[in-house]
TORKOL-577178 format. One line per field, with one value per residue (C-alpha): residue number from 1; chain; residue in three letters; x, y, z negated. Coordinates in steps of 0.5 Angstrom, whole numbers, plus 2048, in hexadecimal, padded with zeros to 3 digits. Example, Ala and Ser with C-alpha at 12.3 -4.5 7.8 and 13.67 -1.06 7.14 Angstrom:
BEGIN
nr: c(1_2)
kette: c(A_A)
rest: c(ALA_SER)
x: c(819_81B)
y: c(7F7_7FE)
z: c(7F0_7F2)
END
This chain:
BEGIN
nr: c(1_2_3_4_5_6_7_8_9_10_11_12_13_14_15_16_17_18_19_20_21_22_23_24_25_26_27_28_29_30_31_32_33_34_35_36_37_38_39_40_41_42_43_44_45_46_47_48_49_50_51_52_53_54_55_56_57_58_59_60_61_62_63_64_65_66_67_68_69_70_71_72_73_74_75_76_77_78_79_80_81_82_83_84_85_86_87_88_89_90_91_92_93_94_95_96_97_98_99_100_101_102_103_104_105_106_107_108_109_110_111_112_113_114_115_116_117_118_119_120_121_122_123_124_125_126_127_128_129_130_131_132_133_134_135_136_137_138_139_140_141_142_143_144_145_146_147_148_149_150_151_152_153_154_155_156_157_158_159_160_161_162_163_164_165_166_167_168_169_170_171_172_173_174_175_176_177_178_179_180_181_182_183_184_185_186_187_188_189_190_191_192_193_194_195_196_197_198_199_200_201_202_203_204_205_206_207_208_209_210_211_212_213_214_215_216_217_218_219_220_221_222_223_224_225_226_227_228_229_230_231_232_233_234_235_236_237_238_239_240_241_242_243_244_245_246_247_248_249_250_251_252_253_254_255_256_257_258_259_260_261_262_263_264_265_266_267_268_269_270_271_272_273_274_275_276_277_278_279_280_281_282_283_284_285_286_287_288_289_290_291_292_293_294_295_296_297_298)
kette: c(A_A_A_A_A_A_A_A_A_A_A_A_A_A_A_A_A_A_A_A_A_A_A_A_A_A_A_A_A_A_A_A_A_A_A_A_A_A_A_A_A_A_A_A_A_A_A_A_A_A_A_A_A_A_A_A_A_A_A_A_A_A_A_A_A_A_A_A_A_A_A_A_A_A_A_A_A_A_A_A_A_A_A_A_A_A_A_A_A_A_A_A_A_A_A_A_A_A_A_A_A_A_A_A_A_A_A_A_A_A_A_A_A_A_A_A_A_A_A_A_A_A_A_A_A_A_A_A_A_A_A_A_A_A_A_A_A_A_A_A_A_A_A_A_A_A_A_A_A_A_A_A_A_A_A_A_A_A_A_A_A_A_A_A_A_A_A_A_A_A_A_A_A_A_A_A_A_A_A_A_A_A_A_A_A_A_A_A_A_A_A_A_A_A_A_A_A_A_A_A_A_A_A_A_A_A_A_A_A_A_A_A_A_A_A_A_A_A_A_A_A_A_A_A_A_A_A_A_A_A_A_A_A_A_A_A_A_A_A_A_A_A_A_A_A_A_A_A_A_A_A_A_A_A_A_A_A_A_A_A_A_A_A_A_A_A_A_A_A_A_A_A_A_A_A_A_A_A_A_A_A_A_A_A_A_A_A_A_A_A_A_A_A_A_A_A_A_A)
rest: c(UNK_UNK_UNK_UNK_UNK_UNK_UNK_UNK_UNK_UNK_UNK_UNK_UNK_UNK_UNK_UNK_UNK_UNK_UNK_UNK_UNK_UNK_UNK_UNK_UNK_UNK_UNK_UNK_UNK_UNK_UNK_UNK_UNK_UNK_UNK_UNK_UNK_UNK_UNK_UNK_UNK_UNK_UNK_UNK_UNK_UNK_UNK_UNK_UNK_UNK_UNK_UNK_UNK_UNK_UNK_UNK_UNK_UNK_UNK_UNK_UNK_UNK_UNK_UNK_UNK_UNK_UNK_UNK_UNK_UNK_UNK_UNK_UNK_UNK_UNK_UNK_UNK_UNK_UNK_UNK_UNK_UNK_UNK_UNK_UNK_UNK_UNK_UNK_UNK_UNK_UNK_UNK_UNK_UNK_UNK_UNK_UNK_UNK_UNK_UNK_UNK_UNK_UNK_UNK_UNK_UNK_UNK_UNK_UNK_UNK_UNK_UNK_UNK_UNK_UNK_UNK_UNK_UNK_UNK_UNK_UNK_UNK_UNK_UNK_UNK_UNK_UNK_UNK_UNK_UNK_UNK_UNK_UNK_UNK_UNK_UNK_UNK_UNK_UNK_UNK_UNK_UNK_UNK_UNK_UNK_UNK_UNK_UNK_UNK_UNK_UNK_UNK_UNK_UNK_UNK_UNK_UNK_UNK_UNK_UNK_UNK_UNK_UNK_UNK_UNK_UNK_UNK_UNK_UNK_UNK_UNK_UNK_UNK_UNK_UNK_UNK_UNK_UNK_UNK_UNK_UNK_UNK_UNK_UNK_UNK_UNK_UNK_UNK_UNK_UNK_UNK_UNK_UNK_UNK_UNK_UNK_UNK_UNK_UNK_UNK_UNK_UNK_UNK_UNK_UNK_UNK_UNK_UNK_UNK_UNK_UNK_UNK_UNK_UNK_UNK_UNK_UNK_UNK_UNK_UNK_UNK_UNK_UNK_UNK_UNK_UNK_UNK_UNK_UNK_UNK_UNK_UNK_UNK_UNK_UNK_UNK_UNK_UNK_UNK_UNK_UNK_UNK_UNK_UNK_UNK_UNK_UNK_UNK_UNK_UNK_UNK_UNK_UNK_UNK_UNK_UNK_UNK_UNK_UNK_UNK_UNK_UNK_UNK_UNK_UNK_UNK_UNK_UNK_UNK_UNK_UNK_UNK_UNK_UNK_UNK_UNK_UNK_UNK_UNK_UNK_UNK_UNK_UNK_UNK_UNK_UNK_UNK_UNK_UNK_UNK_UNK_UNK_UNK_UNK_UNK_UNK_UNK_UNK)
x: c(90E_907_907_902_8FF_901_8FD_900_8FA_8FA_8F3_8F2_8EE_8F4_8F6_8EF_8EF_8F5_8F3_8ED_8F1_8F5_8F0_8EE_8F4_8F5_8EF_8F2_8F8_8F5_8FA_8F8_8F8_8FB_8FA_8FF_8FF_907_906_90D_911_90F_913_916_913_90B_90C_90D_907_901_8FC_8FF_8FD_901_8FD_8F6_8FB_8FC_8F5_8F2_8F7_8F6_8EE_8EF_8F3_8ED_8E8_8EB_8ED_8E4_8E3_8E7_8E4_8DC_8DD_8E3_8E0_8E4_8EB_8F1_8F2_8F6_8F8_8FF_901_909_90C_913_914_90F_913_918_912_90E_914_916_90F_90F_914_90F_90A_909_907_906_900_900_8FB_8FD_8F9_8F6_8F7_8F2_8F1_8F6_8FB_8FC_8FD_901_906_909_910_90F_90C_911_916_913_912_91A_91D_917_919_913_90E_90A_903_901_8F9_8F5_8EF_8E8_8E8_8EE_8ED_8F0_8E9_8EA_8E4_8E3_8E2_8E4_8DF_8DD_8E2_8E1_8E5_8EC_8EA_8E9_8EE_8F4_8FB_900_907_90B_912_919_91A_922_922_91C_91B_918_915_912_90F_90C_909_906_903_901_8FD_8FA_8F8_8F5_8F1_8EF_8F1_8F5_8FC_8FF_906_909_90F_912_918_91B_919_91F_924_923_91C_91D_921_91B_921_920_91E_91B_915_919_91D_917_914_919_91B_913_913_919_917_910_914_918_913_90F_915_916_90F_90F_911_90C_906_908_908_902_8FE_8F7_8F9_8F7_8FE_8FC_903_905_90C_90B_910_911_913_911_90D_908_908_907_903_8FC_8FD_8FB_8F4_8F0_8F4_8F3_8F9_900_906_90E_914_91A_921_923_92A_92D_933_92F_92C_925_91F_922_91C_91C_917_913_912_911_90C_907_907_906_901_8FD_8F6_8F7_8FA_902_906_90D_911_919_91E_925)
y: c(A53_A56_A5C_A5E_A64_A61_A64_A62_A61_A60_A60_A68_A6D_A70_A6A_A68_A6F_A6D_A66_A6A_A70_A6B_A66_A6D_A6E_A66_A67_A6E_A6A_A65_A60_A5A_A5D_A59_A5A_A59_A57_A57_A53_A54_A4E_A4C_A50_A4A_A4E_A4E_A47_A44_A49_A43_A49_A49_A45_A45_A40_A45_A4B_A47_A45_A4D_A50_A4B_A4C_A54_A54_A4F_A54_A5B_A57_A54_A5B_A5E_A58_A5A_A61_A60_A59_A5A_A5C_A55_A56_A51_A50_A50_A4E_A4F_A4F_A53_A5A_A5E_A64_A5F_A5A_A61_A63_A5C_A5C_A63_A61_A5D_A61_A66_A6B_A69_A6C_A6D_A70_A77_A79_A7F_A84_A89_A8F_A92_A8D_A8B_A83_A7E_A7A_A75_A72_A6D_A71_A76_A70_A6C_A74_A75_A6F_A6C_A6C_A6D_A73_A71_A75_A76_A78_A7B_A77_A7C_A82_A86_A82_A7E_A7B_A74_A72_A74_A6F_A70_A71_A6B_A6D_A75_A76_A7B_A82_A86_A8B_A8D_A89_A8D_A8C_A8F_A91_A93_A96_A96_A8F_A8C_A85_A82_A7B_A81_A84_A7E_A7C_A82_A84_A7C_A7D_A83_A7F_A78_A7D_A82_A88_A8E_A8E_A93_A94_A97_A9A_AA0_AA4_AA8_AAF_AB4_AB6_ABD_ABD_ABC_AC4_AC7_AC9_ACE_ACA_AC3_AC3_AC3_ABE_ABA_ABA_AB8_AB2_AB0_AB0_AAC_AA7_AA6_AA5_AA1_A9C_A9D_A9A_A95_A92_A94_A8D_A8A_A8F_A8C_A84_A84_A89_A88_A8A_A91_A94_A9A_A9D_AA0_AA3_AA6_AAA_AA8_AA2_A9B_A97_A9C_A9D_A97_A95_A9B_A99_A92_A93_A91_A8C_A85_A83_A86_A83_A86_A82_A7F_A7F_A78_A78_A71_A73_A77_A75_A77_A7A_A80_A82_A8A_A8F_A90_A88_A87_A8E_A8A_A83_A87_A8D_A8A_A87_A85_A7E_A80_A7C_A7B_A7B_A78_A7A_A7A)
z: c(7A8_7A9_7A3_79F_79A_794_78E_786_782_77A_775_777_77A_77E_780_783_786_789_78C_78F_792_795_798_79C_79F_7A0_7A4_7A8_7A9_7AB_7A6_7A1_79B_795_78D_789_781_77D_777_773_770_769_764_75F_758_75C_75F_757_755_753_756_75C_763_768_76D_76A_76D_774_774_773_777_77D_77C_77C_782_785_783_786_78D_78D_78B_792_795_795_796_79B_79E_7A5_7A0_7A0_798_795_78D_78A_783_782_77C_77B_778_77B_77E_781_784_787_78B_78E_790_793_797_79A_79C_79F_799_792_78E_787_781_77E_777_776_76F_771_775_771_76F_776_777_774_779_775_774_778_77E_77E_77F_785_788_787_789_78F_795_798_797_791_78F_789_788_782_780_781_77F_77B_774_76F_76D_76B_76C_772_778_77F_784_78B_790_790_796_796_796_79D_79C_79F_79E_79B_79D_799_79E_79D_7A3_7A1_7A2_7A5_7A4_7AA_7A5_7A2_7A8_7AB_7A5_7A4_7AB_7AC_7A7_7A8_7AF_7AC_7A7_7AC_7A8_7A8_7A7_7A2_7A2_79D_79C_797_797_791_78E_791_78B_78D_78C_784_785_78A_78E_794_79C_797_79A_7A1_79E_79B_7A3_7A6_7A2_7A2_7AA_7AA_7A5_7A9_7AF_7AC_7A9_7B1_7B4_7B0_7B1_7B8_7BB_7B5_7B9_7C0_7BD_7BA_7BE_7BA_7B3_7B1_7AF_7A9_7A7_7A0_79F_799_794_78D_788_78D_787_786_78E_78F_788_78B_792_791_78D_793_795_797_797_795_799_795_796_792_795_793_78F_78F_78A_784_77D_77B_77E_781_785_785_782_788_789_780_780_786_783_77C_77F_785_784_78C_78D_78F_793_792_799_797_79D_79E)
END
């Protein structure tokens, strides 16, 4: 079965700048794109409420996804776009759907420059449990304004895709995803990776700056090493490598401000409780104004 860029829509600005980031993409890679809407089982106490109509809510929610997938439509006139309205609970129907499609895109709200953004529970369960990357893009500009309506098809941004890399464990799901993306976009790869402050720096020791050096070189050439193959398998992309010292989510948070992409990775834990997604992955989808990916791997 052919897949596609799926896109999980609802009646916000996030989700319509998600339905647009992944039209693009569909095109790059030259895959049907498919919009989704989940319409949750009728709670009993609403289905007895005299004001509540279920077949006006079917109707409404099949005439957004209508609307979203014409829009696409006019300004994507060579784009396969289909709709689908599914009924379950949301996370749950959104990771069945990512297992069938290539990569799933989801809308993310803003709170501000100062308050980061807003990833709901249900974002937050679909990126620990998929199984396929899922994206999660912003709506405009850093803000938590309501009123604020998403602009006709602006394009993903022209800067660098940003991988945030453990050299330690290099995780090749994450590592192809990043540098094909930084192919089909036509932009710089920036591959970050960071490695700890050494415990002696903390007491000004005598011989830290040369243990400084030296643990610098060779983490660079660690992160040189690991990226080696990638280099030679996708010979057109420009590598910009950033090993840096410090904490991992800060590093990784101010090396993505002009990114247009940013691509980290999830271990998939098929035997844990909860979202367990690590402090680097929740600071990026909290703190990243970029649409971050999110790359599952063994």
């Amino acid at each position: 079965m052919s897949r596609t860029v799926t896109a999980g829509i609802d009646d916000s600005p996030e989700s319509r700048a998600a339905a647009e980031w992944a039209a693009h993409e569909a095109e790059l890679r030259g895959l049907p794109l498919k919009i989704v809407y989940v319409q949750e089982p009728t709670p009993r106490m609403a289905a007895r409420t005299p004001l509540f109509d279920l077949d006006s809510y079917r109707r409404w929610a099949e005439r957004m996804a209508g609307e979203a997938a014409t829009g696409i439509r006019g300004r994507h006139p060579d784009l396969d776009v289909s709709t689908a309205q599914l009924t379950g609970t949301v996370a749950d129907v959104l990771c069945e759907a990512a297992g069938d499609a290539e990569l799933l895109v989801l809308g993310s709200r803003g709170l501000g420059r100062l308050g980061g953004f807003l990833v709901g529970s249900v974002s937050l369960a679909v990126v620990a449990r998929a199984e396929r990357p899922v994206v999660l893009v912003r709506a405009g500009e850093e803000t938590g304004d309501a009123q604020r309506t998403e602009p006709a098809g602006t394009p993903p941004g022209t800067g660098a895709v940003v991988l945030g890399l453990d050299v330690d464990e290099p995780a090749e799901p994450l590592l192809e995803f990043a540098f094909d993306a930084a192919a089909r976009h036509g932009v710089p790869l920036r591959a970050v990776h960071v490695w700890p402050e050494p415990p002696t720096s903390f007491y000004r020791f005598y011989g830290d700056a040369e243990l400084y050096d030296d643990l610098q070189r060779g983490q660079a050439t660690l992160l040189t090493e690991v990226l080696r193959p990638w280099r030679q398998k996708y010979p057109d992309v420009e590598v910009i490598e950033a090993s840096r010292c410090g904490s991992a989510a800060q590093v990784l948070v101010d090396q993505s401000h002009d990114a247009c992409l940013v691509a980290v990775g999830r271990r998939i834990r098929t035997r844990s409780f909860g979202f367990h997604l690590g402090h680097v992955l929740h600071s990026a989808l909290h703190h990243i104004a970029a649409p971050v990916a999110v790359v599952p791997h063994g």
